[in-house]
C-alpha positions in Angstrom: 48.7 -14.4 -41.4 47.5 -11.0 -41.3 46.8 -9.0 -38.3 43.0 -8.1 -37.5 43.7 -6.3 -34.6 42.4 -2.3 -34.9 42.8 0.3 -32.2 40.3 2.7 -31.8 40.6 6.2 -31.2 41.2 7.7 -27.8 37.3 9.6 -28.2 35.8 6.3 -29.5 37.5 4.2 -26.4 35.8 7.3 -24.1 32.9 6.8 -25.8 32.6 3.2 -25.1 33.8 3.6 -21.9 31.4 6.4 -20.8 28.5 4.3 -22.6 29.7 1.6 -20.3 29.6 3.5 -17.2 26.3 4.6 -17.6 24.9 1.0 -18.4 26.5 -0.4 -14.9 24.8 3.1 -13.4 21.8 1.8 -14.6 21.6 -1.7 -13.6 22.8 -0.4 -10.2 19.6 2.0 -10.2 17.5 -0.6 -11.1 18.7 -2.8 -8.7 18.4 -0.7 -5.7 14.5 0.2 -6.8 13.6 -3.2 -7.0 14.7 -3.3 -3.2 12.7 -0.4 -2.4 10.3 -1.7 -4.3 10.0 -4.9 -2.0 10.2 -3.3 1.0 7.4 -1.2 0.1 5.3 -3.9 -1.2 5.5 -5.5 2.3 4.8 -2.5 3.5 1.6 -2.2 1.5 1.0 -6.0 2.5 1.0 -5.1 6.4 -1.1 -2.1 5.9 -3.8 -4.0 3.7 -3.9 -6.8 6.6 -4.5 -4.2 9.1 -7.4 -2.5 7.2 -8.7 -5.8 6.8 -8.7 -6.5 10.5 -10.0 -2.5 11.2 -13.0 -3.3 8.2 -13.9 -6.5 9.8 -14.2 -4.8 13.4 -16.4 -2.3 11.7 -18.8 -5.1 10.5 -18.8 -6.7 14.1 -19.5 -3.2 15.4 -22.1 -2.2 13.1 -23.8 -5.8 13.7 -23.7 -4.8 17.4 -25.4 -1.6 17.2 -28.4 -3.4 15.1 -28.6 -5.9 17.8 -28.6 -3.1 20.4 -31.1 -0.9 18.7 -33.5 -3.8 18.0 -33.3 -4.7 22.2 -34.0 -0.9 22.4 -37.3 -1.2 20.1 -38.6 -4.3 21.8 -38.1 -2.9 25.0 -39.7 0.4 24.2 -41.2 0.6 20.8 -40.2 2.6 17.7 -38.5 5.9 18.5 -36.0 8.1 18.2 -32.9 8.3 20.9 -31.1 11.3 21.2 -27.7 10.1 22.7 -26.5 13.6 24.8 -29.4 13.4 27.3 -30.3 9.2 26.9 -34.1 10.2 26.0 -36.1 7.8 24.2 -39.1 9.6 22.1 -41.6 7.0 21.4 -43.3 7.6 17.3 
């Protein structure tokens, strides 16, 4: 039976070894952006629900002001208000 066992060079085994190293460094890297990639997508997450909530208090505001400006015109006819002084300049 014949031996099929080779040893490699010192350089070749620091080769491999080196190319080894820098897989594992790798992984490790990739590993620990995924993490801050998950924290950041839920940070994304609570900053998308709180636009939400800040876009749909600007629709409830914005229907407010229509309502407010339409008791305005039936109470005084079409105008212009000039909001420092509060006077209403009928057209």
């Amino acid at each position: 039976m014949e031996n099929n066992q080779i040893k490699i060079t010192n350089e070749e085994l620091e080769k491999v070894n080196s190319l080894r190293g820098s897989i594992v460094e790798n992984v490790d890297s990739i590993g620990r952006f995924n993490i801050k990639k998950h924290f950041l997508v839920k940070q994304l997450e609570s900053v998308e629900a709180e636009l939400f909530a800040l876009l749909q208090k600007s629709e409830e505001l914005d229907q407010n002001e229509k309502e407010l400006i339409n008791e305005i015109i039936e109470k005084y006819g079409e105008g212009q208000l000039n909001f420092e002084t509060g006077e209403y300049t009928k057209e």
